[in-house]
C-alpha atoms as one frame of an Amber mdcrd trajectory, in Angstrom:
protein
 -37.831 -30.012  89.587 -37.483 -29.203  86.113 -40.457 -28.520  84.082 -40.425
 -28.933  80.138 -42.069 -26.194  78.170 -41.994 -25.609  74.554 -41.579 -21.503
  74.798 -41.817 -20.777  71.225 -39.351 -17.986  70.361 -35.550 -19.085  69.857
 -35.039 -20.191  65.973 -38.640 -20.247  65.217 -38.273 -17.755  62.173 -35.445
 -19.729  60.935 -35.189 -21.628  58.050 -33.271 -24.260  57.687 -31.300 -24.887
  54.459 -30.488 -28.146  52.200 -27.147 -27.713  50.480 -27.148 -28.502  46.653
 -30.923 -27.979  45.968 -32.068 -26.356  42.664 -33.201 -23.110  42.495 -36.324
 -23.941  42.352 -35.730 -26.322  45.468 -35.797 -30.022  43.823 -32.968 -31.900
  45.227 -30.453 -33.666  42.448 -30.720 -36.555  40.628 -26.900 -37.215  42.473
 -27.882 -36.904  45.631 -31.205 -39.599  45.148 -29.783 -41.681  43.567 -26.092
 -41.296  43.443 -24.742 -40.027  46.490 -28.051 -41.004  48.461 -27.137 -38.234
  50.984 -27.115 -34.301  51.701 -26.363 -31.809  53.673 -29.194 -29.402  56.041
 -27.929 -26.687  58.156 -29.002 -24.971  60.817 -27.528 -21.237  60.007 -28.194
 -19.365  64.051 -28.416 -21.510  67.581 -29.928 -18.462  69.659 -28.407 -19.978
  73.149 -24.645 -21.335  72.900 -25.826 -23.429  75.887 -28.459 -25.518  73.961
 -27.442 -28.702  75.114 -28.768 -30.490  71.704 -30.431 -30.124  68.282 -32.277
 -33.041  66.240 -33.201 -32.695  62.511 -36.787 -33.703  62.014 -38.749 -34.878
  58.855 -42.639 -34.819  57.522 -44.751 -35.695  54.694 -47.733 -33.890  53.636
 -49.359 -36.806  55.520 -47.611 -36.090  58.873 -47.072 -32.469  58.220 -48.824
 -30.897  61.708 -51.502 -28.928  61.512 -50.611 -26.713  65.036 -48.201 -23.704
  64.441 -45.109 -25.798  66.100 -44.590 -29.680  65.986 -44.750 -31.452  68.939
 -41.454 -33.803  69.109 -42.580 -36.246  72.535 -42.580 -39.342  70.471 -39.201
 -38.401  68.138 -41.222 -40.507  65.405 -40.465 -37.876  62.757 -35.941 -37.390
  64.236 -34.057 -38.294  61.577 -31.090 -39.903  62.803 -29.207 -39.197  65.672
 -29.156 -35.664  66.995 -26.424 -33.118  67.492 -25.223 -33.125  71.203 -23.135
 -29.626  72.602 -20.707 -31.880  74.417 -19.464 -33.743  71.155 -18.521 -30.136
  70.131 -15.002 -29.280  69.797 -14.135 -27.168  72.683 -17.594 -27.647  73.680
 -19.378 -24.694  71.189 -21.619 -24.761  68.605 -20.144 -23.368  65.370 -21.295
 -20.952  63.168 -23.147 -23.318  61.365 -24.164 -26.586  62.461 -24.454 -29.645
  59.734 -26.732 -32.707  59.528 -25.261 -34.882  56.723 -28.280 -37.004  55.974
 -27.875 -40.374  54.624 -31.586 -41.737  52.877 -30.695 -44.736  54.932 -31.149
 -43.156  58.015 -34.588 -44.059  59.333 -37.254 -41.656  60.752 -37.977 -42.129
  64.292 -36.286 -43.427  67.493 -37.316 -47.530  66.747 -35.444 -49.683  65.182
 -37.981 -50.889  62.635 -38.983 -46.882  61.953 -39.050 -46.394  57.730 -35.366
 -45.143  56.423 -35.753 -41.762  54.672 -35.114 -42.767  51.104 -38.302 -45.575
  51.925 -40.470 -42.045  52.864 -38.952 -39.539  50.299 -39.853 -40.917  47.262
 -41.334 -39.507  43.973 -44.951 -39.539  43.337 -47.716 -39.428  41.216 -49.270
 -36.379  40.051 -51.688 -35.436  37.378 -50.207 -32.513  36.162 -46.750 -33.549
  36.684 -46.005 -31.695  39.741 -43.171 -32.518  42.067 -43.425 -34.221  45.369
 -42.734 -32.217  48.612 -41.526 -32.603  51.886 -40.457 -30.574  55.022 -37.280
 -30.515  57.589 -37.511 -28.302  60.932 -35.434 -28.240  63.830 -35.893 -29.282
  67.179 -33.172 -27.033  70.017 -32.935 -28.363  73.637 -31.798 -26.555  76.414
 -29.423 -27.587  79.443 -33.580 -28.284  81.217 -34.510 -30.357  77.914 -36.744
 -27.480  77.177 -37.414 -27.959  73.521 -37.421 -24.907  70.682 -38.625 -25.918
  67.067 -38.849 -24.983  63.897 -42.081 -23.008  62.727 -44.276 -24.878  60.576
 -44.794 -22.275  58.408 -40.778 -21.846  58.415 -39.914 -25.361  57.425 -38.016
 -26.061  54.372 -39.824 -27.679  51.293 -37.607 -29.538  49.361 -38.990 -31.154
  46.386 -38.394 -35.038  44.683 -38.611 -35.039  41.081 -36.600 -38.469  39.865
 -39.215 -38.587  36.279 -36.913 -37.511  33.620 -38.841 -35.956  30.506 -40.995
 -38.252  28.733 -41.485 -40.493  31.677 -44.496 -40.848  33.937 -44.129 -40.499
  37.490 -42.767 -41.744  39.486 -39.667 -41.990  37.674 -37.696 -45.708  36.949
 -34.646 -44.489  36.282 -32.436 -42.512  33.718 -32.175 -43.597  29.905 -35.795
 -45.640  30.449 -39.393 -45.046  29.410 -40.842 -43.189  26.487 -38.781 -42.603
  24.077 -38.999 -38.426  23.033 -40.457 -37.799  20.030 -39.295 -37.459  16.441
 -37.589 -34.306  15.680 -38.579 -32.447  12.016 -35.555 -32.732   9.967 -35.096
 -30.663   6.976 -34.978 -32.416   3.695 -30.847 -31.963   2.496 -28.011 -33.253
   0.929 -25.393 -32.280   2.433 -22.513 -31.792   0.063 -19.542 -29.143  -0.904
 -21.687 -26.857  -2.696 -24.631 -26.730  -0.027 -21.812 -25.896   2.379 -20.473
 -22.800   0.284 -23.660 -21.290  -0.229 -23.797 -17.972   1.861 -27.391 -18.759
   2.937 -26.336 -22.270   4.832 -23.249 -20.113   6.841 -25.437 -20.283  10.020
 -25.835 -24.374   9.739 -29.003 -26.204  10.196 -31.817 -25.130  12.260 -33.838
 -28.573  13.796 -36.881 -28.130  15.541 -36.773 -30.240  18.727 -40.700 -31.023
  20.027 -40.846 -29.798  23.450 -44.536 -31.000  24.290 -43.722 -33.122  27.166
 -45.262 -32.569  30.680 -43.110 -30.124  32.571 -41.123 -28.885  29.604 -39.157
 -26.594  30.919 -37.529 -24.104  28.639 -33.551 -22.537  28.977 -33.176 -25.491
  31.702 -33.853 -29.290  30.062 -30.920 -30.100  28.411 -30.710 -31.736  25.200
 -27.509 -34.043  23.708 -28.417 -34.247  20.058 -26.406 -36.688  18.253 -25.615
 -36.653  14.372 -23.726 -40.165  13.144 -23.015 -42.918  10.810 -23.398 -45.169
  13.877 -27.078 -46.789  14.644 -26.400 -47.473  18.295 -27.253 -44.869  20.935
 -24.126 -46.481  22.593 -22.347 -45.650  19.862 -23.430 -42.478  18.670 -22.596
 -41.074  23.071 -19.299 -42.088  21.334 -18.725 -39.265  19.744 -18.983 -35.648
  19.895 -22.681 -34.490  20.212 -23.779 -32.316  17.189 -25.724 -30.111  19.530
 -25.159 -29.836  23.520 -27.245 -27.557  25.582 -30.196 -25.956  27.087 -33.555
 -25.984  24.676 -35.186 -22.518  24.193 -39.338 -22.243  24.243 -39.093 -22.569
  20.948 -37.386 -25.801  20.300 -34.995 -24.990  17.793 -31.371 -25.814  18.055
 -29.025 -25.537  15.681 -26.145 -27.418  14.106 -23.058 -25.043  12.934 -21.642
 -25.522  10.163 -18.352 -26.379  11.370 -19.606 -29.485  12.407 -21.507 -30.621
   9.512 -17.816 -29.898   7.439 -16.275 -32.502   9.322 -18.907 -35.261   8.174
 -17.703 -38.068   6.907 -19.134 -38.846   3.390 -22.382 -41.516   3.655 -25.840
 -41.771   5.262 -26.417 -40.146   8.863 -28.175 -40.747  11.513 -29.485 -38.842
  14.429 -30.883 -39.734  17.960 -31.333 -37.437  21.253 -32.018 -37.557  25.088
 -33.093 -34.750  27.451 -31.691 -33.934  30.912 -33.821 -32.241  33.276 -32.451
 -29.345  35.765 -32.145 -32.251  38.502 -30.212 -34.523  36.267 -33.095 -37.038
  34.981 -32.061 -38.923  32.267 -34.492 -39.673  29.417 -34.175 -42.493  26.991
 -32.759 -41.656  23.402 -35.573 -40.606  20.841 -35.278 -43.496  18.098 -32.537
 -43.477  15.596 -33.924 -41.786  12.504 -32.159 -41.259   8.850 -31.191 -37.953
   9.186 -29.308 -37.035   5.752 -26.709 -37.597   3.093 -23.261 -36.383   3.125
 -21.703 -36.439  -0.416 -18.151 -34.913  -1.087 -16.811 -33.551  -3.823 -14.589
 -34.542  -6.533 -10.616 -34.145  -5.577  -9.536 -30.517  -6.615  -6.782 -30.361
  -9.356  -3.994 -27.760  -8.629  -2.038 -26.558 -11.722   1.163 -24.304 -10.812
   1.717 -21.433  -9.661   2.842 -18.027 -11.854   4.778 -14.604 -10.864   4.423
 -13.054 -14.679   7.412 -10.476 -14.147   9.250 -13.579 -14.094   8.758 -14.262
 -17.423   7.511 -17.328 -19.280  10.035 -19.490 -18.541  10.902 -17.848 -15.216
  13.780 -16.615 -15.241  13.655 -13.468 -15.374  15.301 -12.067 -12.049  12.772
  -9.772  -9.298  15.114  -6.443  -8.923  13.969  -3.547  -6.766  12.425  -2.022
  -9.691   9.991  -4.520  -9.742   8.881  -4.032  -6.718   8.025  -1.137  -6.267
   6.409   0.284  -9.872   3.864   0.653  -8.805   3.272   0.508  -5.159   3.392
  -1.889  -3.040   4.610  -4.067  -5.641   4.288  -5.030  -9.321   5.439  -8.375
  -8.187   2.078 -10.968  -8.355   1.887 -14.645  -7.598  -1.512 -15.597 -10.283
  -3.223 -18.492  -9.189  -6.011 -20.213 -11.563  -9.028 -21.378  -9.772  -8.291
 -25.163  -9.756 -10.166 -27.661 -11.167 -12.990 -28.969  -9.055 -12.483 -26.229
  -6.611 -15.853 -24.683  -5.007 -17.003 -21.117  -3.503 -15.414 -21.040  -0.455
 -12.338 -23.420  -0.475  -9.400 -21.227   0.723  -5.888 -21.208  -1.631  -2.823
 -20.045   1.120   0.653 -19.806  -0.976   3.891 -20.668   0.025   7.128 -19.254
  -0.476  10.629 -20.175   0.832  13.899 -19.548   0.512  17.551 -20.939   2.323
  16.660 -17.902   4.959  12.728 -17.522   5.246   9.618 -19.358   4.890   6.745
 -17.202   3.779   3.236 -18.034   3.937   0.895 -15.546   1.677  -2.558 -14.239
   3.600  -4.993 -16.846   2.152  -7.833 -15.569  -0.495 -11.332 -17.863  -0.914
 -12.107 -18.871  -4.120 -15.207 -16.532  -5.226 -18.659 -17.526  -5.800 -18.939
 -19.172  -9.446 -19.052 -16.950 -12.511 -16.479 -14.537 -10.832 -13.275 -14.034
 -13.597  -9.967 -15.271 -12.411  -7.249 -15.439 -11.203  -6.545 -14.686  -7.473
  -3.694 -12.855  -7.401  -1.334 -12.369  -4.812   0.759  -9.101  -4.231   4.340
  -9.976  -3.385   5.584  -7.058  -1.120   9.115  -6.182  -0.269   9.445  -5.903
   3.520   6.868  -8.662   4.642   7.601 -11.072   1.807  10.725 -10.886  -0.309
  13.066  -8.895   2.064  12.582 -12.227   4.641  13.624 -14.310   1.724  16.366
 -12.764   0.524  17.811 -12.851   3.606  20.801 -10.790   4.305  20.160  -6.951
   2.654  24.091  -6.418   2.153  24.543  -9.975   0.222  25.694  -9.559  -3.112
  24.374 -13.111  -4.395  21.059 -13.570  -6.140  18.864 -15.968  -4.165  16.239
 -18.724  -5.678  13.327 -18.705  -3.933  10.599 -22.094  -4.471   6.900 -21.281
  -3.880   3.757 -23.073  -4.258  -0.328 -22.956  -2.950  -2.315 -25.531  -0.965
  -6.099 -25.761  -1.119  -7.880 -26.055   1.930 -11.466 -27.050   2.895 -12.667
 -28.191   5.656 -14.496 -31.600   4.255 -10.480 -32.556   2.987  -8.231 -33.547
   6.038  -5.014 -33.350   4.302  -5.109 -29.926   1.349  -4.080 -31.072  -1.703
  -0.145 -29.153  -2.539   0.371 -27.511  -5.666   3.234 -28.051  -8.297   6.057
 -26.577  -6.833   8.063 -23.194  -9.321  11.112 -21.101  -8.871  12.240 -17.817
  -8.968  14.829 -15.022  -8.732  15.371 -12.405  -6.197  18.155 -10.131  -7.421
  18.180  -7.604  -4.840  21.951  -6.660  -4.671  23.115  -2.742  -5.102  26.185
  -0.914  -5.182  27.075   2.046  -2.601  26.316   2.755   0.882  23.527   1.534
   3.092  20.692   2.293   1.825  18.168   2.349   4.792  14.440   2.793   2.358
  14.689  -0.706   0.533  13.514  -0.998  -2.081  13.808   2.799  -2.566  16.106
   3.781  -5.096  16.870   7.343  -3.198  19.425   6.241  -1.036  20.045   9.230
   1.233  23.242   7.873   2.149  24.919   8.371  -0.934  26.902  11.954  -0.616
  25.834  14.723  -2.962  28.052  15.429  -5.929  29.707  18.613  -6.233  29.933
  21.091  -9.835  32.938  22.815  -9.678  32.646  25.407 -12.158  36.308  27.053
 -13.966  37.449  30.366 -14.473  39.421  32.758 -12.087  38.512  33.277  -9.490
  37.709  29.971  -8.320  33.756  30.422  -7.921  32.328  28.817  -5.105  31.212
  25.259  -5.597  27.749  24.374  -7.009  27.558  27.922  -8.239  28.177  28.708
 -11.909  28.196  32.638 -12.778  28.541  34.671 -15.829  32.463  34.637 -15.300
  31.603  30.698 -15.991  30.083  31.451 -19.312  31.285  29.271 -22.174  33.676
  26.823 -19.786  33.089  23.799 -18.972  32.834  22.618 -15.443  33.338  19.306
 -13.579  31.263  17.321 -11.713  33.171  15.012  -8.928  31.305  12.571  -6.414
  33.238  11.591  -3.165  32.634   7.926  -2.380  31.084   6.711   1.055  32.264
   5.942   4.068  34.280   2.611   4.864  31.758   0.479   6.068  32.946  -3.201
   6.788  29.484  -4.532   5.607  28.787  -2.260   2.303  32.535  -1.641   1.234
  33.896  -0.106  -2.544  34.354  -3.011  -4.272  35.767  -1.829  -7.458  32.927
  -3.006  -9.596  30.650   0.256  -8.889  29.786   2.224 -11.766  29.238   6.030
 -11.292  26.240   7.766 -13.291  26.055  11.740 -13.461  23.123  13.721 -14.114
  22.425  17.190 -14.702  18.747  18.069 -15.032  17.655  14.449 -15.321  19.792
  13.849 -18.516  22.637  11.655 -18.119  25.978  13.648 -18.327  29.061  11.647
 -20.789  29.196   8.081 -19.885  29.347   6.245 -16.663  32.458   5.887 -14.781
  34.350   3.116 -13.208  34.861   2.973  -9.745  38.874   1.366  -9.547  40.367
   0.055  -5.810  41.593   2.835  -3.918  39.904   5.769  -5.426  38.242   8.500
  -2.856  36.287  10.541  -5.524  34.869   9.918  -9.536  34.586  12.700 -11.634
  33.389  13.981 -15.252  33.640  16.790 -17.256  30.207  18.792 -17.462  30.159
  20.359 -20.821  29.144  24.207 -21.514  26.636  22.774 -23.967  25.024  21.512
 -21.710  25.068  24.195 -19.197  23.381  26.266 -22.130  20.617  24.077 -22.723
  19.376  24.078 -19.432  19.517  27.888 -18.610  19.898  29.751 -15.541  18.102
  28.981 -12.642  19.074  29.544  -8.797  17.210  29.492  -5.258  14.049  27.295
  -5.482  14.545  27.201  -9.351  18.792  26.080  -9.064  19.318  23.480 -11.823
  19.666  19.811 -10.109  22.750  17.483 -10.177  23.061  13.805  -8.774  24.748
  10.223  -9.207  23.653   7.108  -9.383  25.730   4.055  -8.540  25.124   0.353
  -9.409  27.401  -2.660 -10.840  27.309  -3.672 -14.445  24.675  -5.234 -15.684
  22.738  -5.073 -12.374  19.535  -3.814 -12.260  19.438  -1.866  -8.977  21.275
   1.286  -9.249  20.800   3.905  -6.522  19.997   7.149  -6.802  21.595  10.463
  -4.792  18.356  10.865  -2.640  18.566  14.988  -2.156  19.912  16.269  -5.505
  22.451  18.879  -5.056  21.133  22.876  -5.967  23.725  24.277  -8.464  22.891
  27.809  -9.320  23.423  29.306 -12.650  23.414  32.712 -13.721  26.077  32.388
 -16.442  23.932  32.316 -19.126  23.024  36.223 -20.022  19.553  36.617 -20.689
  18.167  39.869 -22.221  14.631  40.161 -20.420  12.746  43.323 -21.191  12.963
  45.877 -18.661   9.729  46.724 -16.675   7.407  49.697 -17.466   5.341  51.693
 -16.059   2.147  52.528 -18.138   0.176  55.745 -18.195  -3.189  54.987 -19.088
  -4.661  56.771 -21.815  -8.667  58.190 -21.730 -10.741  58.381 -24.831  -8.757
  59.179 -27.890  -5.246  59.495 -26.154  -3.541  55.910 -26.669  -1.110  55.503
 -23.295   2.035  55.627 -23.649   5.146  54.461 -21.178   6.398  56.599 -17.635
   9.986  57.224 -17.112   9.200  59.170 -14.126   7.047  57.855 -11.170   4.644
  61.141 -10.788   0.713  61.873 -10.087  -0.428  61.584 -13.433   1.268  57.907
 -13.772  -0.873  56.461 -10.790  -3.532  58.564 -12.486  -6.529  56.402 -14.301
  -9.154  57.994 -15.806 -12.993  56.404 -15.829 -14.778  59.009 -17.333 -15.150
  62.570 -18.354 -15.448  65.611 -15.889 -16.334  67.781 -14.973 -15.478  66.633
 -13.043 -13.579  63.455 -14.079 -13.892  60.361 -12.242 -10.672  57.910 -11.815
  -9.798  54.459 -10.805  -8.280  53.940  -7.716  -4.793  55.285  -7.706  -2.891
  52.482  -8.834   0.829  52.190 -10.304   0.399  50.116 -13.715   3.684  47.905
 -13.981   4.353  45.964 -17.651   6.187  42.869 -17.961   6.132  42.304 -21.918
   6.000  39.058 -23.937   9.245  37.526 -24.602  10.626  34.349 -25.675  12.360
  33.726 -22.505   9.285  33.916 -20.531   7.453  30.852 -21.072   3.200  31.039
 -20.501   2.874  29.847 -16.978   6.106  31.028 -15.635   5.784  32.736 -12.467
   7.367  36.285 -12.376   8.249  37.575  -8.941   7.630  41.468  -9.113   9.340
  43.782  -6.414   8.824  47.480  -6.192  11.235  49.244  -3.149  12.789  52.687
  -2.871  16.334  53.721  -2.476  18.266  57.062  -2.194  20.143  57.161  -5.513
  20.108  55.771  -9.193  22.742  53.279  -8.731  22.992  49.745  -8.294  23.097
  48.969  -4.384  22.163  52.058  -3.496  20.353  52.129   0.522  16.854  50.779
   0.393  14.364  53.050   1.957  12.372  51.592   4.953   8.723  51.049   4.193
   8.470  51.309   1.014   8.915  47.230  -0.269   6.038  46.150  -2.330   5.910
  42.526  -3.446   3.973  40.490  -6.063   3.529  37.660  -8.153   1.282  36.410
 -10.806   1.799  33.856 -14.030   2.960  34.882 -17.505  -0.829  34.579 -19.663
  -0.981  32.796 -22.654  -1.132  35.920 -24.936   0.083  39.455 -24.259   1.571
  41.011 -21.844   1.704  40.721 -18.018   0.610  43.624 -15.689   0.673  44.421
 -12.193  -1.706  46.768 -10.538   0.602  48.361  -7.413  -2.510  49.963  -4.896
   0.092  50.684  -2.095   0.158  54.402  -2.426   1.378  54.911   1.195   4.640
  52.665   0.389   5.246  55.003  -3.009   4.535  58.331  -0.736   7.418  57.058
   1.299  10.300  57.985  -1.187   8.949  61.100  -1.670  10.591  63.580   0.622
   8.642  66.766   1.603   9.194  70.550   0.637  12.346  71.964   1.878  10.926
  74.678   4.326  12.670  78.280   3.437  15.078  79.259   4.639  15.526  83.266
   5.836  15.374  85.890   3.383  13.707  83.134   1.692   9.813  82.473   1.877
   8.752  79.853  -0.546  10.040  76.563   0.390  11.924  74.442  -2.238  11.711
  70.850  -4.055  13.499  68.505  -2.072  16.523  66.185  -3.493  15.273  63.017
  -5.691  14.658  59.951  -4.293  14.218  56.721  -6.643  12.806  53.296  -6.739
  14.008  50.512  -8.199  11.365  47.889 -10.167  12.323  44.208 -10.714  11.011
  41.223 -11.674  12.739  37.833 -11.495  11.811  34.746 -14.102  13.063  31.654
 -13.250  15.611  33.002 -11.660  16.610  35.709 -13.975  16.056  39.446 -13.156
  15.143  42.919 -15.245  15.061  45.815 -13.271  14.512  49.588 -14.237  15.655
  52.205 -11.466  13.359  55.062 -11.959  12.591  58.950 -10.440  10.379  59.689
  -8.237   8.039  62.973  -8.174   5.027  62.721  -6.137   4.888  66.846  -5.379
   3.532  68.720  -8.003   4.527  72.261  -9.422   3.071  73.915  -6.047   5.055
  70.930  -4.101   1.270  69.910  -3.112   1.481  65.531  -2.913  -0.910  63.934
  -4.894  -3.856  63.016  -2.988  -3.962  66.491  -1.759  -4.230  67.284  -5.472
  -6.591  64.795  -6.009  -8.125  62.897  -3.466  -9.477  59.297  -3.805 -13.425
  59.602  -4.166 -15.073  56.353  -1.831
């Protein structure tokens, strides 16, 4: 026959689990008292063959005292057990369930206590919870039983006192009512809620001496109303909702106290514990006052380029002297405003509505007005509209006040102005630029014959006249000549003769650019070539565009006399120095003192550019030193021997350049002829020159001069005189 045994072993180690506990293991307030049921699972069945498996229950009273319960009389079974052949397929799953009803009674009779009559909250003097156990009991195919560990059961605890109450708990929203909170003595009004120091709200100290206070897990609905109903007040939108810290401080933003309605307010809480206990509302206190503020006054708007009256138009000019924009939208702080209240303009036209970034009014004392920067491409380009349009547009614009204690802001008077944005020409892509780099360059033609080249007026131009001409753009279907375009030439930023008409059908404008004043501007070419350009605009309009790259014309037909360069032999003691027509030893010869033997500079080559009206103080002048094979203009260069410099014209005397680069001189010089059979004694070799210029804004003296660097013994001259360290 079949003998039971309880073996021990099997699931004894495991624990079985209660769905939806806390974490510290209190079962919910919704499963007590709501649901009245919950879930325990047994996680591992160690043989698939167990033919059964029955949840069982204790007190602390019936708790056993032996290391495994003994389950003969199934007084502590909770309901009906779990049976292998009820399983689909006949298997155990993974897990196996026990949904557990309170109504289910404890034991096999039929009088045996439900669970809910046994799992109850109690009494205890420091608040504690009450606990209880659940183990398992496993039979085999032989009824052999396997349970639960003692020391393995689960200990769920029943806490159904909410705070404030005593144990055992009666039910949410009943009992003590909490205690007062400590509310801070204010009136709450426009100017308390502008003041920097109130921006992080109100700070109420909750009192959290209530048995089993337990901090970052009660929850607290703190209610702020007119209303003096707790019913009421659960109404509406709590003024605080959330866990209370240790220290029992929450706070109330100030958002919400900005959306008070004006009058006398109330408050009232209840407290949640982590189960879900309810407490009853703390009693409905006077909390504080909420008094608004007079109705702010707006007075109108102002964009002072517009004039007083408004009218005047807003061109590109206008817009942008200075950058981003000289065009301002002044508002006056309005009457009754406070610290704080927020003024957002308004602008719109027939193509764009434009709303301003908003500026606060500042804190009181602070000089006014706000002012508003009207920009071109995030403000008045959008309103305007079309960029090609050749109609002015009217554009209406305004401000509302906002603050959060006002539902509706208050609107401003309403104003008008002008946006005259049209221009003449081509496309111009840098609004509201007035270099247009679409516009093509105009072209000086200078007389004479030959025909010089264009832009490029020489000394066979002297006293003519030449003749500016500017070839219109491009047809372009959306920026086409019109007709109405008038041309304006420049020459050196002063305007040249009067503007010119643009008539239907014409492919170029020109004008006459007199020798005058050609004259009065001088020569100048390469990086100092006199400037030309054209603007074009309608009449009267206010918008004229400028040729963006002005075109380079260079002029050399003016003759000017600059003195010729010299270089300076340097006198020692008595003997005054005097001027080199020859580049020799003694010229790159500097004496410091008296020998024997004499002492000298470093040998040097002392080049002279002399005052002259024509050199103003300032002026850079462009010195280059180079050799060449003959005295004539355009004779070869010789390799090597290029020496460049540059310094500014000084306010008094003369300019002089110090030339150190001996080697580059030595160059030129060829060496002795070598004799030549019956000969011995070789011979001076044939000259060799170099040629000294400076340029001054763009005009050039230049000296061609000798050079003799052997001596009477054809020795060169640092073998005559070497350079001391």
């Amino acid at each position: 026959m079949n003998v039971k045994a309880n073996m021990g072993g099997g699931i004894l180690a495991v624990t079985p689990v209660i769905d939806g506990l806390t974490a510290d293991r209190r079962f919910t307030y919704e499963q007590l008292r709501v649901a009245r049921t919950f879930t325990v699972q047994l996680t591992t069945i160690t043989d698939p063959n167990s033919a059964s498996v029955e949840l069982h229950f204790f007190t602390e009273a019936t708790l056993p005292a032996a290391p495994n319960f003994d389950d003969t009389n199934k007084s502590s079974r909770v309901g009906n057990p779990k049976l292998l052949v009820d399983q689909p397929g006949g298997v155990w799953p993974a897990i196996i369930e026990f949904t557990v009803s309170l109504d289910d009674r404890v034991g096999d009779r039929t009088d045996s206590p439900t669970l809910g009559a046994l799992m109850v909250d109690r009494f205890h003097a420091t608040g504690d919870y009450a606990p209880y156990y659940f183990g398992f009991a496993v039979y085999d195919e032989f009824e052999n039983p396997d349970t639960t560990a003692v020391a393995n059961f689960v200990r769920p605890l029943v806490d159904l006192t909410a705070p404030y109450q005593a144990q055992p708990g009666r039910g949410n929203g009943t009992g003590t009512r909490p205690a007062l909170a400590t509310v801070p003595n204010v009136i709450i009004n426009d100017a308390w809620l502008a003041d920097p120091a109130n921006a992080g709200g109100l700070n109420v100290p909750v009192p959290t001496a209530y048995t089993k206070f337990e901090a970052g897990l009660d929850f607290i609905n703190f209610y702020i109303s007119l209303r003096t109903t707790f019913a009421l007040m659960q109404s509406e939108l709590p003024a605080f909702s959330g866990v209370l810290p240790a220290s029992g401080i929450i706070n109330i933003s100030l958002a919400f106290l900005r959306g008070l309605p004006e009058g006398t307010h109330y408050y009232a809480y209840n407290l949640r514990d982590l189960p879900g206990n309810i407490s009853s509302n703390s009693p409905i206190t006077t909390m504080f006052q909420v008094v608004k503020a007079p109705a702010p006054v707006l007075a109108a708007p102002r964009i002072p380029v517009t004039g007083a009256d408004g009218l005047t138009p807003i061109t590109f000019a206008t817009v942008r002297d200075p950058a981003p924009s000289r065009v301002v939208m002044e508002i006056d702080f309005p009457l009754n405003s406070l610290p704080g209240d927020r003024i957002v303009p308004h602008l719109r036209s027939d193509f764009d509505d434009v709303f301003l970034p908003e500026q606060m009014i500042p804190p009181v004392g602070t000089p006014g007005p706000l002012r508003f920067v009207l920009d071109y491409e995030n403000v008045l380009a959008p309103l305007f509209g079309d960029p090609n349009s050749a109609d002015e547009v009217l554009i209406d614009y305004t401000y509302e006040l906002v603050r959060s204690t006002i539902p509706v802001p208050p609107v401003s008077p309403e104003r008008t102005a002008t946006l005259e944005f049209a221009y003449a020409g081509p496309e111009q892509p840098n609004l509201p630029g007035e270099d247009n780099i679409n516009i093509p360059p105009v072209v000086v033609q200078g007389a004479g014959t030959p025909t010089p080249a264009p832009n490029t007026l020489g000394p066979q131009q002297a006293l003519l006249n030449a003749t500016m001409t500017w070839p219109l753009w491009l047809a372009d279907p959306a920026r086409p000549v019109t007709g109405r375009e008038i041309v304006t030439f420049y020459y050196q930023d002063k305007q040249v003769g009067a503007p010119i008409p643009v008539r239907a059908g014409d492919t170029e404008v020109t004008t006459t650019l007199p020798w005058a004043t050609i004259l009065a501007e001088n020569n100048g070419t390469g990086v100092n070539a006199r400037k030309a350009y054209v603007t074009v605009g309608f009449p009267g309009g206010a918008n004229p565009m400028k040729q963006a790259v002005a075109t380079n014309v260079d002029v050399t037909a003016i003759v000017i006399n600059l003195p010729v360069p010299q270089m300076i032999v340097s006198g020692f003691g008595t003997t005054p120095e005097r001027v080199a027509t020859v580049l020799n030893c003694p010229s790159l010869n500097h004496q410091l003192t008296v020998g024997p033997p004499p002492t000298y500079e470093r040998r040097a080559l002392r080049i002279r550019v002399r005052r002259d009206t024509n050199i103003p103080t300032g002026a850079m002048v462009n010195l280059r030193f180079e050799g060449q094979t003959a005295n004539t203009v355009g004779a070869p260069v010789i390799p090597n021997t290029l020496i460049e410099a540059s310094l500014p014209m000084p306010a008094t005397g003369d300019l002089e350049f110090r030339l150190t680069n001996y080697a580059a001189m030595r160059e030129i010089q060829l060496p002795p002829v070598p004799p030549v059979p019956p000969a011995t004694v070789p011979t001076r070799p044939a000259t060799r020159y170099a040629r000294i210029a400076y340029t001054v804004n763009g005009t050039e003296s230049s000296v061609i001069v000798p050079v003799a660097l052997l001596n009477s013994s054809l020795v060169y001259c640092e073998i005559e005189r070497p350079e001391v360290p």
